[in-house]
C-alpha positions as CSV (number, residue, x, y, z in Angstrom):
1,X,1.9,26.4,-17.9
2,X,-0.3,25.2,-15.0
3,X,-0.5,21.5,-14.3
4,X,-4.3,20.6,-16.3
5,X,-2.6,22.7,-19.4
6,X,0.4,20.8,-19.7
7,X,-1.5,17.2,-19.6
8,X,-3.6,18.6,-22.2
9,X,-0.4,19.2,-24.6
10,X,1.1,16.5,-24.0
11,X,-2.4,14.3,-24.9
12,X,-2.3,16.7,-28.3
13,X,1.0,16.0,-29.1
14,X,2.7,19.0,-28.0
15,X,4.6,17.8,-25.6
16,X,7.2,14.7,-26.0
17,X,9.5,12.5,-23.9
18,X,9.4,12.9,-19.8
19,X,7.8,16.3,-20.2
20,X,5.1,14.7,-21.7
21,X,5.1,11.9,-19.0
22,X,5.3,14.5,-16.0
23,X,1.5,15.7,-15.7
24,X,0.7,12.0,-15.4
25,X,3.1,11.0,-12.7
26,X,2.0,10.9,-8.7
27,X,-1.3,9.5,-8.3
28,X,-0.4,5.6,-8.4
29,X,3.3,7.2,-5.9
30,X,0.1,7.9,-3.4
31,X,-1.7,4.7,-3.6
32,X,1.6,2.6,-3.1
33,X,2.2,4.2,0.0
34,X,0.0,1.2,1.5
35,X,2.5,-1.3,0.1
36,X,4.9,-0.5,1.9
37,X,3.3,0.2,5.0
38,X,4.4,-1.7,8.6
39,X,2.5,-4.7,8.0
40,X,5.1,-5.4,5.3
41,X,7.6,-4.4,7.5
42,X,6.6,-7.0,10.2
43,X,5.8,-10.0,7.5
44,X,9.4,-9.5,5.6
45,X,11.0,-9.1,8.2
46,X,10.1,-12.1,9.6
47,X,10.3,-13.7,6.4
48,X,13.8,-12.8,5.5
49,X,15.1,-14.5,8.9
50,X,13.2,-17.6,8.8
51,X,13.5,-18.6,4.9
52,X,16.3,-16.2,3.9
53,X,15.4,-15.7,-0.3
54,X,12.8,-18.2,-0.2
55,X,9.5,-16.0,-0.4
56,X,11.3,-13.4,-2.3
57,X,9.1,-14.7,-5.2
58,X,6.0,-14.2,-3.0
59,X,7.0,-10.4,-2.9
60,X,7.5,-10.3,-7.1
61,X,4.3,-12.0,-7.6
62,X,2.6,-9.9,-5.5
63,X,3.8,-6.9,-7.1
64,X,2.8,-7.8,-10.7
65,X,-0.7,-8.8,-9.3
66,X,-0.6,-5.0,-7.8
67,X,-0.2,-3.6,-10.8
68,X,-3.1,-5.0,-12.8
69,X,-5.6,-4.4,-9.8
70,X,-4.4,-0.8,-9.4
71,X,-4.7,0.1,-13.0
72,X,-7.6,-1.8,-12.7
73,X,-9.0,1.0,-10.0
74,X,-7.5,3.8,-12.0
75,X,-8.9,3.2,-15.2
76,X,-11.9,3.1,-13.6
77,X,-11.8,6.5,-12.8
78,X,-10.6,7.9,-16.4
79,X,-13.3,6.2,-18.0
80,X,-16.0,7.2,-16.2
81,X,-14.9,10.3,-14.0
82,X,-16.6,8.3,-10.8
83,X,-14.5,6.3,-7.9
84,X,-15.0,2.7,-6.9
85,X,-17.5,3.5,-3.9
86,X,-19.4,6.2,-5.8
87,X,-20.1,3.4,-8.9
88,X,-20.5,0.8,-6.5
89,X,-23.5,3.3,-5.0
90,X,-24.9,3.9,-8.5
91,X,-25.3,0.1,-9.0
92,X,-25.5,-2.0,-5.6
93,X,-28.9,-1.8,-3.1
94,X,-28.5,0.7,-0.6
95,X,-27.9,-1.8,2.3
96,X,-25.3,-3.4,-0.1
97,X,-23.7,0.2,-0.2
98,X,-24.2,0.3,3.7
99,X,-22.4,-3.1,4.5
100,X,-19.6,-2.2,1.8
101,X,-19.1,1.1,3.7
102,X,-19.1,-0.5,7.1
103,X,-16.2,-3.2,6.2
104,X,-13.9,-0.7,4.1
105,X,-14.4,1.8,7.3
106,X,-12.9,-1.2,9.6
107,X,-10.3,-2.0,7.0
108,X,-8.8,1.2,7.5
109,X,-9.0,1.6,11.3
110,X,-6.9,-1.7,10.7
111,X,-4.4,-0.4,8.1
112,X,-4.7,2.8,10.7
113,X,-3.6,0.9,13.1
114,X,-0.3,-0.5,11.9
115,X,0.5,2.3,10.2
116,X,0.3,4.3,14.0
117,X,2.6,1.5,15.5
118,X,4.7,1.1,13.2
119,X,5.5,5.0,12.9
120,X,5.2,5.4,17.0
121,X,7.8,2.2,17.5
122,X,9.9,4.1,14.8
123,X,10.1,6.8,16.7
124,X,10.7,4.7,20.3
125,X,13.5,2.8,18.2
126,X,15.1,6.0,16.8
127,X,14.7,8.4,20.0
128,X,13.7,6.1,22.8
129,X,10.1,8.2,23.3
130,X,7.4,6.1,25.1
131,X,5.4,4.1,23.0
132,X,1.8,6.4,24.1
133,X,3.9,10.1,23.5
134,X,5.1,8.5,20.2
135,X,1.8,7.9,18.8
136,X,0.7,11.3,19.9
137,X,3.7,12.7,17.8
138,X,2.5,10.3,15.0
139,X,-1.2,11.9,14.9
140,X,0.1,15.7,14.7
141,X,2.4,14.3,12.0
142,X,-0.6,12.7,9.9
143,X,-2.3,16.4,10.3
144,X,0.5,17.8,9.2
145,X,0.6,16.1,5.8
146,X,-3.0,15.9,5.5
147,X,-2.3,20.0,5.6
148,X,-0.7,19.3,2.0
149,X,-3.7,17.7,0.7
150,X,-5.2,21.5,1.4
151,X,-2.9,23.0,-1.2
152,X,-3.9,21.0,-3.8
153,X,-2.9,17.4,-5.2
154,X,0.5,18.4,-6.5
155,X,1.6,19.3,-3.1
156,X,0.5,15.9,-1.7
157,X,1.8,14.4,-4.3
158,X,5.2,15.9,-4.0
159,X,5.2,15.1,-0.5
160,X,4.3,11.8,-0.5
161,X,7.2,11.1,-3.7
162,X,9.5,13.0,-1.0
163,X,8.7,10.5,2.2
164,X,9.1,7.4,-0.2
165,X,12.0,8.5,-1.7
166,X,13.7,8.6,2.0
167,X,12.3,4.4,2.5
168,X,13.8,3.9,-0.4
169,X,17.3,5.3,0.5
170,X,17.4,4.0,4.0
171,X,16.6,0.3,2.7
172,X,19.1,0.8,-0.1
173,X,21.9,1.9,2.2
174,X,20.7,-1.4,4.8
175,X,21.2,-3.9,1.4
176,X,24.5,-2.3,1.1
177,X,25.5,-3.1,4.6
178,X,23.7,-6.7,4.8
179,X,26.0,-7.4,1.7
180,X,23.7,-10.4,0.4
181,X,24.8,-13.2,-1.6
182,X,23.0,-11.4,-5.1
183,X,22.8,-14.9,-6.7
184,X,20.7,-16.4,-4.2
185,X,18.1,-13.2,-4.3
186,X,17.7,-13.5,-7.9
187,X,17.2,-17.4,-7.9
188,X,14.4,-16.7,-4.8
189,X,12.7,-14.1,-7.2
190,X,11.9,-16.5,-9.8
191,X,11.6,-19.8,-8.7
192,X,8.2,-20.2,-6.6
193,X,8.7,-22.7,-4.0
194,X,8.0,-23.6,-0.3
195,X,9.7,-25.1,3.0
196,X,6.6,-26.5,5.3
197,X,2.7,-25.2,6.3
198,X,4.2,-21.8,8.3
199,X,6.2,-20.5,4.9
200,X,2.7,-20.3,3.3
201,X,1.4,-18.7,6.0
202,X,3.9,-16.3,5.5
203,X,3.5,-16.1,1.8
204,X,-0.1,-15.2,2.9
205,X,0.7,-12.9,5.3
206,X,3.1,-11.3,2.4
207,X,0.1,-11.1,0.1
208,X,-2.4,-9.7,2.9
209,X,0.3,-6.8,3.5
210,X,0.7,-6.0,0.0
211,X,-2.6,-6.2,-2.1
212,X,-4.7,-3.4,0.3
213,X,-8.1,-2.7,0.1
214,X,-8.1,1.2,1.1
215,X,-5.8,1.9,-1.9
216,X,-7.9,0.2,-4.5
217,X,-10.8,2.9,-3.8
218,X,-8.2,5.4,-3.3
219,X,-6.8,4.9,-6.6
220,X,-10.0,5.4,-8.7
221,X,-10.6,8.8,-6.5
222,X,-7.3,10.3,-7.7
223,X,-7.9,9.7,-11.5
224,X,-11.2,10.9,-11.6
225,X,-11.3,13.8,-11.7
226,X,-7.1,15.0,-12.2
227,X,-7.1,15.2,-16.4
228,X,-10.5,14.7,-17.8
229,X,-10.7,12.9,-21.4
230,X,-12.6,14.8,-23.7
231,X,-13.2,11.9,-26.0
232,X,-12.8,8.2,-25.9
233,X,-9.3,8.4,-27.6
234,X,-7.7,10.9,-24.8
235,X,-9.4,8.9,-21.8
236,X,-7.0,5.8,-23.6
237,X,-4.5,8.0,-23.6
238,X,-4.8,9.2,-20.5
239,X,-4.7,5.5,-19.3
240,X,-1.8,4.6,-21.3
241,X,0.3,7.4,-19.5
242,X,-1.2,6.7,-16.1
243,X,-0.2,3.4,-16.6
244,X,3.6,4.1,-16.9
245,X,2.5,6.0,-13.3
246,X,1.5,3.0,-11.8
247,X,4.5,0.6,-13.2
248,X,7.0,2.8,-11.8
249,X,5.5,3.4,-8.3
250,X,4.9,-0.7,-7.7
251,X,8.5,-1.6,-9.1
252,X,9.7,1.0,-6.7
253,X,7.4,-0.3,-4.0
254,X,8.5,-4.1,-4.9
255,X,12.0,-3.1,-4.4
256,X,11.8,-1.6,-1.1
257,X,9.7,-4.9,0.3
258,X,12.3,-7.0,-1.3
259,X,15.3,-5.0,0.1
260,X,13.2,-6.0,3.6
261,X,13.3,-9.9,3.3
262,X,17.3,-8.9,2.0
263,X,19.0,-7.2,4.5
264,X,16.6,-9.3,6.8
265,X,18.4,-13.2,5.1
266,X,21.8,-11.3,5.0
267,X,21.8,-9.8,8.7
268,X,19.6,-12.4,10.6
269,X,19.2,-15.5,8.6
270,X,22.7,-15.8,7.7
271,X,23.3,-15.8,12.0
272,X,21.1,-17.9,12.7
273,X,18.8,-15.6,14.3
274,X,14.8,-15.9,13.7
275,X,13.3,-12.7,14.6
276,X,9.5,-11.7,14.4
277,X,9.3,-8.2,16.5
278,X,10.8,-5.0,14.5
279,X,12.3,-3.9,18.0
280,X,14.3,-7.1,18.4
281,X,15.3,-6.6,14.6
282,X,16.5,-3.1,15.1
283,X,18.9,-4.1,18.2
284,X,20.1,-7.2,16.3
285,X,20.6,-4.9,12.8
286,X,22.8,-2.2,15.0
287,X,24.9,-5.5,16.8
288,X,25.7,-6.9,13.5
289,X,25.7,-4.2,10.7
290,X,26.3,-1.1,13.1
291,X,24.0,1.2,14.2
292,X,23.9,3.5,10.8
293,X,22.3,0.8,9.5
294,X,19.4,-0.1,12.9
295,X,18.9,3.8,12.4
296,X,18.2,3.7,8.3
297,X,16.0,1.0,9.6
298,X,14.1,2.6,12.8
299,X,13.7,5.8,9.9
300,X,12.3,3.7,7.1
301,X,9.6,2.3,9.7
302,X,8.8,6.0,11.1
303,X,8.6,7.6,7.4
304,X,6.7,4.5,6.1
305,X,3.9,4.7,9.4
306,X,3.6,8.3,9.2
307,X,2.9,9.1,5.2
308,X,0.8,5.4,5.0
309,X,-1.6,6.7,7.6
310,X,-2.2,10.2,6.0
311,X,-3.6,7.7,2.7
312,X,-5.7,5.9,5.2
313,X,-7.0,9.0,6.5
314,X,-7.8,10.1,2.5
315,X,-9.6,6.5,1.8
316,X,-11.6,6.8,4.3
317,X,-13.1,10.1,3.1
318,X,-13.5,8.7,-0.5
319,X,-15.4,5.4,0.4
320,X,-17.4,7.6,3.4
321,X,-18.2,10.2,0.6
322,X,-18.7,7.3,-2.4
323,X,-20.9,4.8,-0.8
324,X,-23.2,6.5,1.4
325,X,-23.3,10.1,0.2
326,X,-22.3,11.9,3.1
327,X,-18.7,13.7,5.0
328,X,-16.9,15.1,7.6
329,X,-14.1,17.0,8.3
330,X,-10.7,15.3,7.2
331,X,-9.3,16.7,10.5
332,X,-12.4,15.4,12.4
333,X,-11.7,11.6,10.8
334,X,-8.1,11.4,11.2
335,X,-8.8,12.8,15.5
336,X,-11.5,10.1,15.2
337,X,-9.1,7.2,13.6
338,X,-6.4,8.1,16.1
339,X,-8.6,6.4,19.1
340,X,-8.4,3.2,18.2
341,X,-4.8,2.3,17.8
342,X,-4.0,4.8,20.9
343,X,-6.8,2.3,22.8
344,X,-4.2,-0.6,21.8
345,X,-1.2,1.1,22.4
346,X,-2.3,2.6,25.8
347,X,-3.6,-1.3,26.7
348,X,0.3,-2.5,25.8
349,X,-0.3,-5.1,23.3
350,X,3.1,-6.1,21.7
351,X,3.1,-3.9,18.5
352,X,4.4,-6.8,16.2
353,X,1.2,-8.9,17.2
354,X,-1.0,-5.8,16.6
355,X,0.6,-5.1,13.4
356,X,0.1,-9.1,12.6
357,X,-3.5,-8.9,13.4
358,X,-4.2,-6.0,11.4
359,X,-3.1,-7.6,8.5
360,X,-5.3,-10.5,9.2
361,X,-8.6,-7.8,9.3
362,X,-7.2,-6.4,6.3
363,X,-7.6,-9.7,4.3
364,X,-11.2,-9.9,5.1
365,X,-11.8,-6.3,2.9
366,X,-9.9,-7.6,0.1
367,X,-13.0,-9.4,-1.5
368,X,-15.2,-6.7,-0.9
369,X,-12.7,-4.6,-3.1
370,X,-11.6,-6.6,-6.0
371,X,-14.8,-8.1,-7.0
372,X,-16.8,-4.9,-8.1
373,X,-13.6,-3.9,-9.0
374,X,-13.8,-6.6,-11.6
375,X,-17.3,-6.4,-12.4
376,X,-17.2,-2.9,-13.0
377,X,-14.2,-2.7,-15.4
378,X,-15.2,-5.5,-17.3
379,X,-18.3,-3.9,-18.0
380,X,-19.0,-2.1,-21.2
381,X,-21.9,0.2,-20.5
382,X,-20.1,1.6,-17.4
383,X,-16.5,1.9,-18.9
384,X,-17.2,2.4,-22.9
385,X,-13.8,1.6,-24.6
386,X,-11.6,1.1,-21.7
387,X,-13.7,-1.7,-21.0
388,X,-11.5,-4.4,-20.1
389,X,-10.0,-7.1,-22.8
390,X,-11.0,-10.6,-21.8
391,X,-7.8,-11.7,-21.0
392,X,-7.4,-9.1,-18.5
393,X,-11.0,-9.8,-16.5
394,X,-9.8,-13.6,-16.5
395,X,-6.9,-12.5,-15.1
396,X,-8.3,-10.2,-12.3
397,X,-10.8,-13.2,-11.5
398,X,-7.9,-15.6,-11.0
399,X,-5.9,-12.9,-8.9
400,X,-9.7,-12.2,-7.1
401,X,-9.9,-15.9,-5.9
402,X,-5.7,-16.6,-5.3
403,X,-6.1,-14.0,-2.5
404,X,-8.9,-14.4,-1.2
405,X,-8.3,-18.3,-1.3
406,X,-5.0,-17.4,0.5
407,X,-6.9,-14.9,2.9
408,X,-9.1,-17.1,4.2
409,X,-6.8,-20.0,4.6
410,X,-4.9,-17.0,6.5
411,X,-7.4,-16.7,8.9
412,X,-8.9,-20.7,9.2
413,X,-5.0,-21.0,10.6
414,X,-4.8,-17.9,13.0
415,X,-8.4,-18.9,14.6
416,X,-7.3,-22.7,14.9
């Protein structure tokens, strides 16, 4: 049974228990790709060895905040079969559609950027390559997964489940070997507190690197058009599934930016030592923990760079395609997005500040996500009965101005 007849028996009944779930599963495993990204890497890290569990609540928050803006973009696809940009054209002026375009194009030549640095110093950590021949390696890697976009969603999907599964693995082998004391992690998970003005910068920074423009129009593009609802009812059913989708994929991406800050307070807090570049972390990891464990770390970084940067690549043909009508060649944009961070590379800026800087850029294309995210959903001539309850707009509106409050107090402090 091929993939769009086995969603429809499971919406008819036909189908029960995981088989049911299965034709539902991948597209939210795609968009969380951008949580866990190197911008996380470098803000937990540095987290983890400054406060040791302190922000760990930051990172839980964070998390449940992703998961109503992310079904937020998702439903928005099922219930009308159109992404983010593409409504946002329908509605908006055309110069409004213009400028929207323009910011969410330099929000991924940001979130490009990290993600190439963060795979390229992966690969200098794990095989001493050059930082400029790494990057190289990185871009033929992105056109190599963007190759499984060709063979349809499944395939991309699979891959992409694959890559994460391996971050996943190589953090949970690195919380094995930082041995942390497990009472302490679960009393920084739930009680929200801070230690001086720099920890909520960091909590910022945390926020920045995991609520990500690009995958909010992503996620809209990769409902809309993979089970269509033939009625009202099976669009909510559709939803209800694709939620399940999108709970698993952010608890999974929780855990592996919590495991960061972990093995981060149980290897370099616990010593003493306050570490802000990845490099410095991976020598320090292999002194105290052994080198299995710098290497898990050095492959988490690689695998997390290159499979983030083939998303990038994909939200950047959705919001070129949604808000201004037009495309080009996916391999044409991903050899056009590799310029910039092989500009910065080839210039030798210290990747952990370029990867911090990013994730300042990125908090500027936050806004310009969330709120017609917000106004959309919660509108029930576009969205019909998956329009969203009141409770949930009210929340989305608090969420909208908590991070863009926190972004912009973000970036008042890294100007001045």
């Amino acid at each position: 049974m091929d993939h769009k007849s086995s969603a429809h028996a499971a919406l008819d009944g036909r189908t029960k228990g995981l088989k049911r779930l299965l034709p539902f599963l991948g597209p939210a495993f795609i968009a969380a790709v951008a949580y866990i990204d190197p911008g996380n890497f470098a803000t937990n890290i540095t987290a983890g060895s400054k406060y040791g569990y302190l922000l760990l609540w930051v990172i839980f928050a964070s998390n449940l905040m992703a998961v109503l803006i992310q079904s937020l973009s998702a439903k928005l696809g099922i219930a009308t079969g159109r992404n983010l940009p593409e409504v946002a054209h329908d509605r908006f002026p055309k110069g409004v559609s213009i400028f929207l375009w323009i910011q969410s194009e330099l929000v991924i030549i940001a979130t490009d950027l990290a993600e190439f640095i963060g795979a390229a110093l992966g690969l200098y950590l794990l095989f001493g390559i050059p930082m400029l021949p790494a990057a190289v390696i990185t871009a033929i890697g992105s056109f190599a997964i963007l190759e499984l976009q060709r063979r349809g969603y499944r395939a991309l999907e699979a891959g992409i489940a694959a890559m994460v599964l391996i971050v996943v693995l190589a953090f949970a082998f690195q919380v094995i070997a930082a041995n942390p004391d497990f009472g302490a992690v679960g009393a920084g998970m739930v009680t929200p507190r801070f230690d001086g003005v720099d920890s909520v910068l960091l909590a910022a920074g945390i926020l920045g690197a995991t609520v990500m423009p690009h995958a909010i129009y992503l996620h809209s593009s990769l409902t809309q058009n993979r089970i269509v609802g033939r009625n009202e009812a099976e669009k909510k059913k559709i939803f209800k599934l694709e939620f399940i989708d999108i709970v698993l994929a952010m608890l999974i991406a929780g855990a592996v930016n919590m495991a960061m800050v972990v093995v981060s307070a149980g290897l370099l807090f616990k010593n003493g030592l306050v570490v802000e570049d990845l490099d410095v972390a991976f020598h320090h990891f292999g002194t105290i923990a052994g080198p299995v464990t710098a290497i898990s770390f050095g492959l988490g970084l690689l695998i997390a760079g290159l499979s983030s940067s083939s998303v990038g690549t994909m939200a950047g043909d959705v919001v070129m395609q949604g808000f201004i009508n037009k495309r080009i060649n996916l391999y044409v944009r991903r050899a056009i997005t590799t310029i910039p961070p092989l500009a910065i590379i080839i210039s030798g800026v210290n990747p952990t500040n370029a990867l911090v800087m990013s994730q300042v850029i990125l908090s500027f294309g936050i806004a310009f996500a969330l709120i017609p995210l917000i106004l959309f959903t919660s509108n029930r001539k576009i969205m019909g009965g998956l329009a969203n309850h009141r409770i949930t707009t009210t929340l989305g509106w608090i969420i909208s101005a908590l991070v863009v409050g926190l972004n912009l107090f973000l970036i008042v402090q890294m100007l001045f």
